[in-house]
N, C-alpha and C positions, 0 to 999 in steps of 0.2 A: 485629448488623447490622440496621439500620433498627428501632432500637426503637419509633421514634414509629409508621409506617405498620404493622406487627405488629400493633398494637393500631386504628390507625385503619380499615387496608382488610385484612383475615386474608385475603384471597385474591388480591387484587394482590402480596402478601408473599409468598405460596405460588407464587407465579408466578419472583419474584427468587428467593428461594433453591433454586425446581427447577434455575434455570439457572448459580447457585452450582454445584449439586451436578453438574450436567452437564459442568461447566468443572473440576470436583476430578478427575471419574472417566474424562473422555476424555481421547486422547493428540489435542492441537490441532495440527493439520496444513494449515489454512486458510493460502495464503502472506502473503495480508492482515488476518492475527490475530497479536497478541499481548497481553499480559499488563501491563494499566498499573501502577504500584506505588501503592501504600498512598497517597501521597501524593496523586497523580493525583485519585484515587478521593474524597480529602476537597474537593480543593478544585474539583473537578464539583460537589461538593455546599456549595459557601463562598455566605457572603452576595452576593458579586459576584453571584449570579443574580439580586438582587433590582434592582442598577440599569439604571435604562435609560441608554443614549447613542447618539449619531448624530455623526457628525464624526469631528476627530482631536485628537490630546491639544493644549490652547492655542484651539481653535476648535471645542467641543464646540456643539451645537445645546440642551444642556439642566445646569442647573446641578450642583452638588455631584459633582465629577468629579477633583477633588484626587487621593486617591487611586489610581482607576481611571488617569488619567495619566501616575501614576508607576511604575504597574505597565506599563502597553503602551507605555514608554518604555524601561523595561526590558527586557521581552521582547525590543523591536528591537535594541536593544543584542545582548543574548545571540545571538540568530540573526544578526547582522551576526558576532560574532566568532567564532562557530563557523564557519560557512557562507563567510566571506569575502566577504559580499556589499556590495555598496556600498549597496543600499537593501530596506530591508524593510518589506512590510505583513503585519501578524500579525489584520486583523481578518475575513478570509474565513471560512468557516463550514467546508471541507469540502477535500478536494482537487478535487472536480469542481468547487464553486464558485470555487476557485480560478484553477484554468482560463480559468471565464467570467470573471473580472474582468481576464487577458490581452485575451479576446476583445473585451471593452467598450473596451479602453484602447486597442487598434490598431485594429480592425477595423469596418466597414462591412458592415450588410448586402448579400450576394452576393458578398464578401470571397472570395478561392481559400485555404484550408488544404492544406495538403500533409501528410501522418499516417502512422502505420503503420495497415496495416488490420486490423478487431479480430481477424481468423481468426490472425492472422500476431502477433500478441500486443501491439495495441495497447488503446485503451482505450475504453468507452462515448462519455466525452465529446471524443473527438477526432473523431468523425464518422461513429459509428456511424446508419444508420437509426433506429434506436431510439431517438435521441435525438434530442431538440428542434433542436438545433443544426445536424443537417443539412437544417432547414426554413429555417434563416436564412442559412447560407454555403454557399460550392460546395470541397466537398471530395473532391480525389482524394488517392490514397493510393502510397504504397510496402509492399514487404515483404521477405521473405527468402529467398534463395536455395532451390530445394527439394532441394536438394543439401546442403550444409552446416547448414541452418536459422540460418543468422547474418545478419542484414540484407545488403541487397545493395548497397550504397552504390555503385557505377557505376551501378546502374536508377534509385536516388533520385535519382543526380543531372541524367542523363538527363530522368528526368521533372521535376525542379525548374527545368531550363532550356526544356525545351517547354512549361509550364505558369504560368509567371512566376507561383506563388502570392505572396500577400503577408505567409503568417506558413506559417513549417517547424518542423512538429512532432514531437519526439524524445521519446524516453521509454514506460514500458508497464507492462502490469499481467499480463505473462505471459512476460518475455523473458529467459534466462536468463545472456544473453552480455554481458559488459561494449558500452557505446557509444562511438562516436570523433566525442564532441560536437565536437572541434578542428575535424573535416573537416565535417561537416554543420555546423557557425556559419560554414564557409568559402563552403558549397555556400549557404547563404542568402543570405551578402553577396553574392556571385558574382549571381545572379538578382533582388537585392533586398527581399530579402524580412525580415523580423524572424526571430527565431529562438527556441525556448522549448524547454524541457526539461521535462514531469513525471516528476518522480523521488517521487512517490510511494512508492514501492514501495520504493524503495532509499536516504530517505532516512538514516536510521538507521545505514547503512555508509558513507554519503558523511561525516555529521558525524565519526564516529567512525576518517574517513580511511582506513578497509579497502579504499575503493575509489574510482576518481578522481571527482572532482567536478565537472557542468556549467558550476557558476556562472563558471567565468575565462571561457567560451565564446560563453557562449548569453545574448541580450540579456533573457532572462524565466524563472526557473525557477520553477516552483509543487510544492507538495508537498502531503499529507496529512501529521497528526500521527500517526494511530495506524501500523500495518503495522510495520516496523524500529526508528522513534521510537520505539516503544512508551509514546504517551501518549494522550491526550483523543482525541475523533473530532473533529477543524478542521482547518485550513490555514495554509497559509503563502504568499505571493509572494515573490520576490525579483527586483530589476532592480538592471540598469547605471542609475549616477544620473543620467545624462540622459535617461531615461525615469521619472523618479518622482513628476512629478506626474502622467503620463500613467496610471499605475499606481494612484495613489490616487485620481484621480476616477474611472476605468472601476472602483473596486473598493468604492467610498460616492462617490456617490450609483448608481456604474451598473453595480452587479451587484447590492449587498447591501444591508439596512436596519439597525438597531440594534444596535450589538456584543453580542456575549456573549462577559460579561466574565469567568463561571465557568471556561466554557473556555480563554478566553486565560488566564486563573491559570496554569491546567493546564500549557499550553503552554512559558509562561516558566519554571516548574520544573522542566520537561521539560528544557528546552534548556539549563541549567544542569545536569544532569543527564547529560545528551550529551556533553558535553566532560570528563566523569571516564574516570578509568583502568578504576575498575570496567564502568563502559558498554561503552570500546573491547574489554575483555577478551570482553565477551558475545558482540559484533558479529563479531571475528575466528572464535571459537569459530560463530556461525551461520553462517559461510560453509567451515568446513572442515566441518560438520556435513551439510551440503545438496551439499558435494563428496562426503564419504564414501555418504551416502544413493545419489546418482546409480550410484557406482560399486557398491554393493550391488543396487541393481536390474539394472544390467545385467549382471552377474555370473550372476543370474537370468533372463537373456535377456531382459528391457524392453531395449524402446527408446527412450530418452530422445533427448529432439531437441535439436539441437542438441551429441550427446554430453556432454555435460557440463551445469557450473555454472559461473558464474564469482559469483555473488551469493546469495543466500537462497532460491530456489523451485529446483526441476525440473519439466519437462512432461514427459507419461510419455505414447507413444503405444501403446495395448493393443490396437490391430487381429488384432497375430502372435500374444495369448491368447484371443481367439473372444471379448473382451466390450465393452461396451459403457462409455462415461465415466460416463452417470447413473446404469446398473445399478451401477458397482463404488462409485459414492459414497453409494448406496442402501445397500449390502454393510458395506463399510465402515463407517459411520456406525453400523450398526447392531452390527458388531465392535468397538466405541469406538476409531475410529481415523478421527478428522472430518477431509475434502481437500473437495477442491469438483471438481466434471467441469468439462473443459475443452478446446475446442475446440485442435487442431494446424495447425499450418500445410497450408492446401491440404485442409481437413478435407473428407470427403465425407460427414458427416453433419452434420445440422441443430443448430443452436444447443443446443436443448432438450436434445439427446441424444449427442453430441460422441464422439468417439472418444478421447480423453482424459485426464488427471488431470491437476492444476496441485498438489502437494506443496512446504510449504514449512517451515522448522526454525525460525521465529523465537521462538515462544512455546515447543517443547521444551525450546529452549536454554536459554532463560531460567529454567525451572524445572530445568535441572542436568540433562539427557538428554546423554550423548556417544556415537561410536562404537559401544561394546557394546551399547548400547542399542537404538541404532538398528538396527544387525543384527537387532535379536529382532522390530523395527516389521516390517519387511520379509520376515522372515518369516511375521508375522500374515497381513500385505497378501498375501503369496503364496497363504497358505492360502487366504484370503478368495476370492481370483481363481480359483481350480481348482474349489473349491464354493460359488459365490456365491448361492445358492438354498437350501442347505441349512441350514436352521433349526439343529440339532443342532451343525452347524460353524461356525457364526456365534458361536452362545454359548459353544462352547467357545473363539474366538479374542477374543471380549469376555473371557474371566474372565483370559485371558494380559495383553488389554492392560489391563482394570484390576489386575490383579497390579502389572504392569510400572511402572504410573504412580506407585502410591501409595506408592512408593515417592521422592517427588520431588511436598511438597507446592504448590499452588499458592501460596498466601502463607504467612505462620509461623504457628502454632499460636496461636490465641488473638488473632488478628488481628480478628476479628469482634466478640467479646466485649463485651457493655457495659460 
């Protein structure tokens, strides 16, 4: 692994393979982590990084682009046939950037967004404070029921006809409930508005058909690659083709600057990649994985919101165990069993500090974790939750989950090797 920089920088090196060896010996439970393959991994690292370009394939801004062409000619291809999409841009950098090349392509500043709000399991770049974007548009929000924790689509619509936004935004980075893109693309035309989906999160089950898909509905889907995909860290757009020039100039010249072309390799392997039998078989097995999990924690008396899963994560509220979301990801992490804290719907504590866990099965899966397994995770995480201070029971619940792991390498042996 990196024989050249080994030798050139021994402590930027020391840096990669600590986090090699972090990624061998914890149980990855991040719901926006998973594990790229071998391939992924070479061609991050291919000559495409050395060119530059700006444009689209036929009308690049710089020469010697042969090549590069017939690759992001490809890629669209492949995400058109997977996706079903009528139009693709593969050159956004990110799913947030993604997003913003939506936002360039409709919207005007002081523009209305209509979102889920992030407490309720929407996303940064949908109109969180925190983000730049709610300096440039006016964004109210929807969310979910505090009864069911399922979106509450009579209130979104409610408010999308008193609000006449002019783009309605579906999709999230914390929601565990399949979505009814048919009724929300309905609830947009109805008021006028445009309609987008980030399925980030869940792209990976959409390709692999586990689960329904935005795109017949929604006139802009954007995605990230990594999370479900399980590839590069970039993006994706998708539009209905009467929106694709609108798409590609809000996304070069008016979101992004010069392709990266390493990444888009990445992508296009990826997406080839997506439509095997081996992929869907992964994808099915993550979502009955993230069913069985939910149903083991409350078995445990968690209270998962929204009761269940219908996709890859669970939200876990820990109010009724006396602790806190940062303390048990603190706990945790330190028991090698990596989730992130995460704010619940209606949460009454602050961001920083949340009442919550967000838990997700995409990278277990991928490295061969099922059912049995996951009963022994959940047992760890209970231990962990009862004495989460206690030094002495931390590391005893670390040597179970590194037990448990290495059992289930991350890549094949000899994979690194020069």
């Amino acid at each position: 692994m990196l024989k050249h920089t080994r030798n050139s920088d021994p402590e930027l090196y020391r840096m990669v393979e600590g986090d090699l060896n972090r990624q061998i010996h914890n149980i990855e439970m991040i719901a926006s982590e998973s594990t790229v393959p071998l391939e992924v991994l070479e061609l991050n690292g291919s000559v495409f990084t050395n060119k530059s370009l700006e444009g689209y394939p036929g009308g690049r801004y710089q020469a010697g682009s042969e090549f590069a062409d017939q690759m992001e000619t490809l890629a669209c291809q492949r995400a058109k046939e997977l996706y079903g999409a009528e139009h693709v841009n593969m050159q956004t950098y990110s799913g947030t950037t993604a997003n913003y090349s939506v936002y360039a392509s409709v919207l005007d500043i002081g523009d209305k967004i209509l979102a889920m709000d992030l407490d309720q399991g929407g996303h940064l770049s949908h109109g969180s404070p925190a983000n730049w974007t709610s300096k440039m548009y006016n964004h109210v929000f929807y969310g979910c029921d505090k009864e069911t924790g399922e979106i509450d689509y009579e209130a979104m619509e409610e408010i999308a006809h008193r609000e006449k936004p002019k783009l309605i935004i579906c999709g999230a980075s914390s929601y565990p409930r399949l979505i009814d893109y048919e009724r929300i693309g309905k609830i947009a035309a109805d008021v006028g508005a445009y309609s987008m989906c980030d399925m980030a999160h869940i792209s990976g089950l959409v390709a692999a058909k586990v689960i329904p898909s935005p795109v017949p509905y929604m006139d802009f889907v954007s995605t990230s690659t990594s999370k479900t995909l399980c590839s590069t860290r970039g993006g994706i757009v998708m539009c209905k083709e009467k929106y694709a020039k609108m798409l590609d100039r809000g996304t070069f010249p008016g979101a992004i600057g010069s392709v990266q072309l390493h990444t888009m390799a990445a992508k296009c392997w990826s997406l080839k990649y997506a439509s095997t039998p081996e992929f869907r078989e992964i994808m099915v097995k993550v979502v009955k994985n993230a069913q069985h999990l939910a149903k083991a924690m409350q078995a445990r008396d968690y209270t998962v919101i929204s009761g269940g899963t219908d996709n890859h994560l669970i939200v876990v509220d820990l109010r009724n165990k006396g602790v806190k979301g940062k303390q048990m990801q603190i706990a945790l992490d330190k028991a090698g069993i990596t989730v992130n804290k995460q704010m619940i719907p209606y949460d009454p504590e602050k961001p920083w500090i949340t009442s919550g866990l967000r838990i997700g099965t995409t990278a277990i899966t991928q490295r061969g974790l099922g059912e049995q397994e996951i009963d022994e995770i959940v047992d760890i995480m209970d231990a962990v939750v009862k004495n989460p201070e206690d030094e002495a029971n931390l590391k005893e619940c670390r040597a179970r989950s590194e037990a448990l792991i290495a059992n289930f390498p991350l890549y094949p042996a000899g994979a690194f090797e020069d």
